[in-house]
Every structure is written in structure tokens, then in C-alpha cells.
Residue, then its C-alpha position, 0 to 999 in steps of 0.5 A: x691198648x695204648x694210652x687209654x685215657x687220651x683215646x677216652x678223652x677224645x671219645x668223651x669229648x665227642x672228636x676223632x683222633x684226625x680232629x685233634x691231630x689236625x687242630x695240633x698241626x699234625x697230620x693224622x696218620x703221625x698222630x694215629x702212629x704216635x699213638x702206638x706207643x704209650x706217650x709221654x705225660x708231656x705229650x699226653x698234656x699237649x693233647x689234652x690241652x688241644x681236646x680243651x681248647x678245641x671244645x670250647x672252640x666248638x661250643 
């Protein structure tokens, strides 16, 4: 499966894949198909910066 850690990442952090895309301004179906590929590490950066902000919004 394609960029494992970023869909645990999503998992741990107790989000779906359309929440995270939503919070970056992208929409779901882009982001699920971006997620095909293996991304980039810049790519998998921005994702995780938006799961870390969207956590702390949530608490």
C-alpha cells in the first residue's frame, strides 16, 4: 500500500483522509487520488503539518 505512514498518521490521530484534505483546501476526491502514489516527502511534510494543526484545533 502507498505512503503508509501518512494514512497511519491519519489513523492515529483519530481523522479520515476527506478531513485532513478538507482542512489543506483540497478536495477529497484529489486528495484520495493523489494518495495513490507514493508522494513526495515535501507533499507528505504538508500533510503532516495539517494532521498537527488540525489536532491541536480539535482539542
Amino acid at each position: 500500500m502507498k505512503n503508509k505512514d501518512v494514512r497511519a498518521s491519519i489513523k492515529n490521530a483519530g481523522f479520515y483522509q476527506w478531513q485532513v484534505a478538507e482542512f489543506m483546501g483540497i478536495h477529497e476526491v484529489k486528495f484520495s487520488r493523489k494518495m495513490r502514489h507514493e508522494l513526495s516527502l515535501e507533499e507528505k511534510q504538508r500533510i503532516f503539518e495539517a494532521i498537527e494543526k488540525l489536532s491541536k484545533e480539535e482539542k
